[in-house]
C-alpha positions, 0 to 999 in steps of 0.5 A, a space after each residue: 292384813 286387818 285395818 285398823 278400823 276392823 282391828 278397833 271393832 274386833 278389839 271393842 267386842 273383845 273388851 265388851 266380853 271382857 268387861 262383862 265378867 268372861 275374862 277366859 280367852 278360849 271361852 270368848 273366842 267360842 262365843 264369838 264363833 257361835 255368833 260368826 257362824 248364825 250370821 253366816 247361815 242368814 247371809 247365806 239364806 239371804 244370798 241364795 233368795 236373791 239368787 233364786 228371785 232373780 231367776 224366779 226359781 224355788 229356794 231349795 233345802 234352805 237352813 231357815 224355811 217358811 213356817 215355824 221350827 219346834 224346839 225339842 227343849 222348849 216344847 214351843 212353835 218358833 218362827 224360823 224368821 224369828 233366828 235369822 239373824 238380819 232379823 232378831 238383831 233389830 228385837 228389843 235388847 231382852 227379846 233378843 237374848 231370850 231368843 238366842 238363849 232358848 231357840 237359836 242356840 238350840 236349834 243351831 245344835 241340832 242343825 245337822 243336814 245340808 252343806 253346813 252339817 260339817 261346822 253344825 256337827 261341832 256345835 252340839 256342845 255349845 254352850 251360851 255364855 253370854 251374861 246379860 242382854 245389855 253385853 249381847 246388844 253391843 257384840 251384835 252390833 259389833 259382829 253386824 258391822 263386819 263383812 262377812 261375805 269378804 271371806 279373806 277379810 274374815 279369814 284374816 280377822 279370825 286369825 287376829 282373834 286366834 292371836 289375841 286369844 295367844 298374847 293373851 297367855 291363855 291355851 297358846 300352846 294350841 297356836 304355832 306363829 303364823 308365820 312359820 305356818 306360813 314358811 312351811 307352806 311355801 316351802 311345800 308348795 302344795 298343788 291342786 292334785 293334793 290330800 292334805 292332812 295335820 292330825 294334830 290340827 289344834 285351830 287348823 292353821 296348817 290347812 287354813 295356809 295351805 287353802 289360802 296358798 291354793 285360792 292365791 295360786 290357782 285362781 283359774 284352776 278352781 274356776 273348774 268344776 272339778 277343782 272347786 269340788 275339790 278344794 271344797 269337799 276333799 282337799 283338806 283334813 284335819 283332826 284333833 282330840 278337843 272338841 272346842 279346837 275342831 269348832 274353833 278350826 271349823 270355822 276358821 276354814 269356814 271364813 277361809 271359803 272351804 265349805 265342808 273340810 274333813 275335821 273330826 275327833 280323832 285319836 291320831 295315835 290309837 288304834 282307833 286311826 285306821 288311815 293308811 297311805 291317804 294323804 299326799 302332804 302332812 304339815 304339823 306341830 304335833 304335840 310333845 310334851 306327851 307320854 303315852 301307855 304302849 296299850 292305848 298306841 297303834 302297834 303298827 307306830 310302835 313297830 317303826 319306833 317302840 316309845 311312849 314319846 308322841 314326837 317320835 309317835 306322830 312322825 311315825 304316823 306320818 309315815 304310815 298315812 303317806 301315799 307313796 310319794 307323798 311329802 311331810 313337813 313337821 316341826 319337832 322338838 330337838 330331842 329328836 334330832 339327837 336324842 340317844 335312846 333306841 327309839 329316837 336312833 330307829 325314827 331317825 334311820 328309818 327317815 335316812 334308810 328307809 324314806 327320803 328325808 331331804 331338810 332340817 332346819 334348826 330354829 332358835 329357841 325363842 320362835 315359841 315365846 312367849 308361851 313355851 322356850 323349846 329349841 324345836 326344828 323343821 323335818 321335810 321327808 318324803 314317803 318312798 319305803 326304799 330309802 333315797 336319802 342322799 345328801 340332806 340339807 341343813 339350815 341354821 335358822 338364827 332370826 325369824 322377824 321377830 325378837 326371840 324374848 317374851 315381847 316377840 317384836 318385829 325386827 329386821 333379821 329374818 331368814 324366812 326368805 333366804 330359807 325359803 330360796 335356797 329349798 328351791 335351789 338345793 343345787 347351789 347349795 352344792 359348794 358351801 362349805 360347813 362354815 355356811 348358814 346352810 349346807 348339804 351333808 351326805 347320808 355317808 357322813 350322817 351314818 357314820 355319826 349314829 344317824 345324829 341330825 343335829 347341825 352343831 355336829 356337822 357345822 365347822 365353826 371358824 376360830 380365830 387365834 388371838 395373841 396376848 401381850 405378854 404379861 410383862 408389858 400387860 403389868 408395865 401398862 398397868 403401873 403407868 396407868 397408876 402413875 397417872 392417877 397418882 399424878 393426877 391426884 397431887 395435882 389435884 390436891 395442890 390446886 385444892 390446897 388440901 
């Protein structure tokens, strides 16, 4: 969580953008992720040199080297200490603009070597925006008074840019709430030997939890060699077909201390996809709002479900690029919990027949506003392509934290923990009776009502039989209740002498 203080200067650069004439939320936050990403290659530089002086070693491969870096755009010489952002922050105001618009920018898009190669990739196509010196000078000073070095302080901070960028009604659809992100994960539970995968990743919330749910339970573990490796290099994987989603989610992992995450352009539902049974958990909030042409979708999704629908596609391809074994957690939209075409019905049975499909938890409407007011619910499946299914539970999620109208305010109802205790404890979930938030329903019943997964078909509302007076007695207290007006009124005239 952000203090107060750092919220203020975070608030007071967005302003700054704002009054300068960029009003576009998306467009701020990419301006404000270019400039995060130049100061963290200089306090990298600058960290490493203190390193290498203290054991009077040569500094290797360093971003900024002595000499001077040729701009292919310019055609000029440019002192590699001239882009060091410890350095031009103290030019004079115009100096410093010429020099972020003509060099550094340029040069960040063709820093495509070393171990920041993964967040450069994704800054070929950025563009700068910012509209005069006199808004640059006061971001800079802005930006050079956050801690960048605090990597969970900077994770939080750009979590509270991405909510910003949400409230402020623009490109919210690319943002699922934190705190369902952050339920799913602790339901999950994600461990060290994990390959983690969301194909939809949008600003990589999924992977961003799932790192800092690793870093916050495994602190020893990652001291090890092997595991740090890991974490840095081979954990995580996200993709998405918006270039500005992958900058923004590079760098959101960036602050979140995974150095080269696996983020890249890909059309998870095409044929141009070729994973296959690589990843041991997915968590996702896939797109469905969709529909696809059947050429451009891989025949193999469209052989477990024929559709141009991307939720029933995306859940498909989750089962395909599932390690045997491996577990998946997605949000879909109702539809797909009773829809009745053949192609929801055969998602569906595959999930009960065919895999281990063990949770669905229904959540209330509003989870999504103010941005979107679908009815949407958790899937929780396991990848076994011999069935396993037995009894599956089902959890009517009625409050979240927060009030479900467009203002979302914090409130005291929230089922995210009970939620959250009874997945780990399935057994005692046993004896509640359909009258219950939560019970277990066995596959044998589920068949029999065509694979329907919506809880209103199994949940037993209790109704209680409620007796009327007869109408007679209704009527006789209407009349005394009229006799009394009128008396009333008399009394009242007489006193009036009316």
């Amino acid at each position: 969580m952000i203090t107060g203080e750092i919220r203020n200067k975070i608030d007071a650069i967005w302003d700054t953008f704002w009054t300068s004439g960029l009003t576009n939320s998306i467009t701020i936050l990419e301006q404000m992720t270019y400039l995060f990403f130049i100061k963290i290659l200089d306090d990298a530089q600058i960290k490493q040199e203190a390193t290498s002086a203290a054991f009077g070693a040569k500094l290797t491969n360093p971003t900024f080297p002595d000499g001077d870096w040729f701009n292919p755009e310019t055609k000029a010489n440019v002192p590699y200490k001239n882009m060091r952002w410890h350095v031009f922050k103290n030019f004079d105001p115009q100096t410093m603009y010429t020099v972020l618009r003509n060099n550094v920018f340029v040069f960040i898009k063709n820093l495509s070597t070393g171990k920041n190669s993964s967040y450069s990739s994704f800054m070929k196509d950025a563009t700068f925006l910012i509209p005069n010196e006199r808004t640059l000078t006061k971001v800079v000073d802005g930006v050079s008074g956050l801690d960048m070095e605090d990597r969970d302080t900077m994770g939080d901070v750009y979590e509270y840019i991405l909510g910003k960028m949400a409230s402020s009604g623009t490109n919210g659809q690319f943002r699922t709430p934190r705190h369902i992100i952050k339920m799913m994960v602790e339901l999950m539970q994600p461990t060290l030997k994990d390959k983690i995968c969301d194909p939809a990743m949008g600003s990589a919330g999924f992977i961003v939890e799932s790192a800092r749910y690793i870093s916050d339970n495994f602190k020893k573990e990652l001291l090890k060699t092997e595991n740090g490796n890991h974490y840095r290099n081979s954990m995580f994987y996200g993709f998405d077909t918006d270039q500005t989603m992958l900058r923004i989610g590079a760098m959101n992992m960036m602050l979140h201390g995974v150095e080269n995450p696996n983020i890249k352009w890909k059309d998870s539902l095409s044929d141009n996809n070729k994973d296959n049974e690589r990843y041991s958990l997915i968590m996702a909030n896939p797109p469905f709002t969709g529909s696809l042409d059947y050429e451009v979708v891989d025949k193999s999704l469209l052989a477990l479900t024929k559709t141009k629908k991307t939720e029933l596609l995306f859940l498909a391809l989750f089962i395909r690029t599932l390690k045997l074994g491996g577990r998946c957690a997605s949000i879909v939209p109702d539809g797909v919990l009773f829809g009745t075409s053949n192609a929801h019905k055969a998602i569906r049975k595959e999930l009960i027949e065919n895999q281990h499909l063990k949770v669905v938890i229904s959540m209330p409407s509003g989870v999504f506003k103010p941005y979107a007011g679908v009815s949407t619910a958790i899937l929780i499946f396991t990848k076994t392509n011999a069935g396993g299914t037995d009894n599956v539970w089902f959890y009517d999620m009625k409050a979240d934290g927060y009030s479900l109208d467009d203002k979302r305010s914090e409130i005291n109802e929230n089922d995210i923990p009970d939620i959250i205790l009874r997945f780990h404890h399935l057994d005692a979930e046993k004896e509640r009776s359909r009258k219950e938030q939560s019970f277990l329903i066995s596959k044998a019943d589920i068949v029999a009502n065509d694979y329907d997964l919506s809880i209103n078909k199994y949940k037993e509302v209790e109704r209680v039989k409620v007796v009327y007076d007869d109408p007679n007695v209704v009527f006789g207290r209407i009349e005394d209740l009229q006799n009394q007006v009128a008396e009333a009124m008399e009394e009242y005239k007489k006193l009036s002498n009316l």
